[in-house]
C-alpha atoms as one frame of an Amber mdcrd trajectory, in Angstrom:
protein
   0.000   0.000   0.000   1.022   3.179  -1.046   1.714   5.568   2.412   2.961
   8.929   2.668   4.889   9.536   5.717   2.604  11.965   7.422  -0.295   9.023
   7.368   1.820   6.471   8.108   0.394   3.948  11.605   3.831   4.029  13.273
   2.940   1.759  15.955   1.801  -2.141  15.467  -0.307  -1.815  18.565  -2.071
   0.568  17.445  -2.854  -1.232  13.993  -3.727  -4.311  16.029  -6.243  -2.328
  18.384  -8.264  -1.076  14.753  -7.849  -4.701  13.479  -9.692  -6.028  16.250
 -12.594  -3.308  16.318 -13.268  -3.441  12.414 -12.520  -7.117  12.156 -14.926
  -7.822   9.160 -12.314  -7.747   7.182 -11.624  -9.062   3.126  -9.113 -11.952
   2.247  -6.979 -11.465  -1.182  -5.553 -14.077  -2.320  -3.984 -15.294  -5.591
  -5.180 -17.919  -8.222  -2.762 -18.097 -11.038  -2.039 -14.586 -11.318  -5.120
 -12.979 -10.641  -7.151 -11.961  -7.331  -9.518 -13.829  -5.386 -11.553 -12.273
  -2.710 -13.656 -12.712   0.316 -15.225 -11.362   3.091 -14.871 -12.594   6.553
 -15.047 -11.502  10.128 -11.871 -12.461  11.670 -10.593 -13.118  15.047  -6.853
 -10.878  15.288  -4.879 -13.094  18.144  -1.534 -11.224  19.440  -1.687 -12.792
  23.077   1.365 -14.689  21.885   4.675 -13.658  20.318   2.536 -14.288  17.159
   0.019 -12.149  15.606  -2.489 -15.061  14.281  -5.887 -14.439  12.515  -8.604
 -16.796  12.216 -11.945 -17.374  10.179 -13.831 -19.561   8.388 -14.481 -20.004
   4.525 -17.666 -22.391   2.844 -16.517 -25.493   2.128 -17.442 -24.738  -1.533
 -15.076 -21.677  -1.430 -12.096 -21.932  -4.231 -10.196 -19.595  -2.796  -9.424
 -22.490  -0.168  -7.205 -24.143  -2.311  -4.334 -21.048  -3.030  -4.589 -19.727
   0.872  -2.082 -22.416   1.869   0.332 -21.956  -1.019   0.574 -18.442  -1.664
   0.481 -15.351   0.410  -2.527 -13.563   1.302  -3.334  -9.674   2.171  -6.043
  -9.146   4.449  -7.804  -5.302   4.112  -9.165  -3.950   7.186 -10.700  -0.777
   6.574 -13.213   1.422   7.862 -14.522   4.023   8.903 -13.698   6.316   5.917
 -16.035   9.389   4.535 -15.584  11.973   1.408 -14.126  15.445   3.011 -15.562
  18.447   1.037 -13.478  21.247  -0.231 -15.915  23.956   1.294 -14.226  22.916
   4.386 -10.292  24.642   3.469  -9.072  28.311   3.820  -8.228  28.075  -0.067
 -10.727  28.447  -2.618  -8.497  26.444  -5.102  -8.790  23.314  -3.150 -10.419
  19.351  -3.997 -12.301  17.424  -2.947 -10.764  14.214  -1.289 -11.479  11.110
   1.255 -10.559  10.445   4.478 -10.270   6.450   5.727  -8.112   4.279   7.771
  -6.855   0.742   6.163  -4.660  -1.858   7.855  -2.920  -4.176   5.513  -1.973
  -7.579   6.908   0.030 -10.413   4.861   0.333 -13.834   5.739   0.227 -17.479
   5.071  -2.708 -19.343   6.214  -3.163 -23.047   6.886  -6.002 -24.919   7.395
  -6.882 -26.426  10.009  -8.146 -30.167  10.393  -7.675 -31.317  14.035 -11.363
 -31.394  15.108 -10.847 -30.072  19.073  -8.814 -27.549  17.356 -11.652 -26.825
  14.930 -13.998 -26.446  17.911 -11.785 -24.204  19.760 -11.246 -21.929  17.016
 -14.999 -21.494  17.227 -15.843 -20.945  20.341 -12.791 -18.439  20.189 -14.787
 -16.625  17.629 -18.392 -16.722  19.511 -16.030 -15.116  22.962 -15.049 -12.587
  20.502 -17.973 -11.750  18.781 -21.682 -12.796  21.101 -19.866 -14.549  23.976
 -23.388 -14.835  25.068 -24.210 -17.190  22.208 -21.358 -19.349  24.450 -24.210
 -21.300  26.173 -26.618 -21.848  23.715 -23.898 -22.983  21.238 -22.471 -25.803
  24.752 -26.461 -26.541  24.232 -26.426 -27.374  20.644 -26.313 -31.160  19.660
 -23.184 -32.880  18.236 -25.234 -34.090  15.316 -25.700 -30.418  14.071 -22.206
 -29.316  15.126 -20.874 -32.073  13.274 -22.929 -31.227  10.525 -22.239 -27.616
  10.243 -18.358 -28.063  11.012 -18.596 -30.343   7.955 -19.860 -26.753   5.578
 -17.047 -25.153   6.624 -13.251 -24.892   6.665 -11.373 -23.064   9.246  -7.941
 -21.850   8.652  -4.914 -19.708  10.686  -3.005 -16.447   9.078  -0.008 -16.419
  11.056   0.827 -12.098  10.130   4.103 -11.357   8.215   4.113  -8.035   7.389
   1.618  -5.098   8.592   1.044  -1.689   6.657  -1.347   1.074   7.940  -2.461
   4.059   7.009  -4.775   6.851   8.512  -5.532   9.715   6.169  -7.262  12.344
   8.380  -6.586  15.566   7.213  -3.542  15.372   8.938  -2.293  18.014   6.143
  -4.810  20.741   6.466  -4.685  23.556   9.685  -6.235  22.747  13.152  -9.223
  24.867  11.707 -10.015  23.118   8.618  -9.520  19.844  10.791 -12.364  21.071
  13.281 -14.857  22.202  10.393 -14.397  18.770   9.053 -14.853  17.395  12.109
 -18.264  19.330  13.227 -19.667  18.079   9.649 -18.672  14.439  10.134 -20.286
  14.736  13.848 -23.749  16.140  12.677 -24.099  13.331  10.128 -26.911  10.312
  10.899 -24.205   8.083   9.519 -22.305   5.893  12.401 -19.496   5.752  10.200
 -18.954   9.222   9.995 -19.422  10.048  13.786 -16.184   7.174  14.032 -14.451
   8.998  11.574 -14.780  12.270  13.176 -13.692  10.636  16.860 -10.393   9.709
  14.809  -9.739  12.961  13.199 -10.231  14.524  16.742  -6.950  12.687  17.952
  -5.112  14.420  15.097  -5.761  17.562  17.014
């Protein structure tokens, strides 16, 4: 990923802490020269000296078959929001669009151990309803089984991260706070989470 210095995500913690809140992230990988993609929500594990993510594709998936042999880049992105040019000092100014992105590479294996299979599951339903924990202990092994059998879970063990948060940091504290007050006042969630990051910038 292209990144200027001034938008550059210095810190790995601090690319690890976005991973984790926009984990719904998309899977690139390879299949004889050209791009395959998915979407996923992912699990980001760094309580280790690795940083190891973890989902789940459809059995029926292709993209199964090249995640093992070639390296993938997961895209975590969001929030991100156009930034009007009625917001600068200088009339001969364009429009543009603020966003952060965290690019993670990696290669994954599948994995086939079935207590391993279950574990990596019930990691996911901790991370994302841990709620769900007891109805899912509740569930019969028949349907388990039966929907462990529609899936394939596999492990990213992270390579190389790259991230980037374009926030204005190149316009004056003034044009950052009109941008800011518009980005508040919008119904959209996404740009009321974009605003809270361009507020750090300050």
């Amino acid at each position: 990923m292209f990144i200027p210095n001034n938008f550059k995500i210095e810190h790995e913690a601090e690319q690890i802490a976005f991973m984790k809140k926009y984990s719904f992230a998309t899977i690139i990988t390879a299949k004889n020269n050209i791009p395959i993609a998915t979407q996923l929500p992912f699990v980001v594990n760094d309580t280790s000296d690795k940083l190891i993510l973890t989902a789940h594709f459809a059995k029926n998936n292709e993209q199964i078959a090249y995640i093992s042999k070639n390296t993938s880049l997961v895209i975590f992105t969001e929030p991100h929001a156009y930034i009007s040019p009625l917001h600068y000092d200088k009339v001969e100014s364009v429009p543009t669009w603020d966003y952060i992105a965290v690019h993670a590479y990696g290669n994954a294996k599948i994995i086939t151990d079935e207590e391993a299979k279950i574990n990596a599951l019930e990691q996911m339903i901790l991370f994302y309803e841990k709620d769900y924990l007891q109805q899912w202990n509740n569930l019969s092994e028949k349907f388990k089984k039966g929907m462990m059998q529609g899936i394939v879970i596999f492990e990213l063990e992270v390579t190389e991260l790259q991230g980037q948060k374009k926030l204005s940091q190149n316009k004056t504290k003034e044009e950052r706070q009109r941008i800011i007050q518009q980005l508040k006042s919008s119904p959209s969630k996404i740009d009321n989470d974009l605003a809270s990051y361009i507020q750090d910038t300050l």
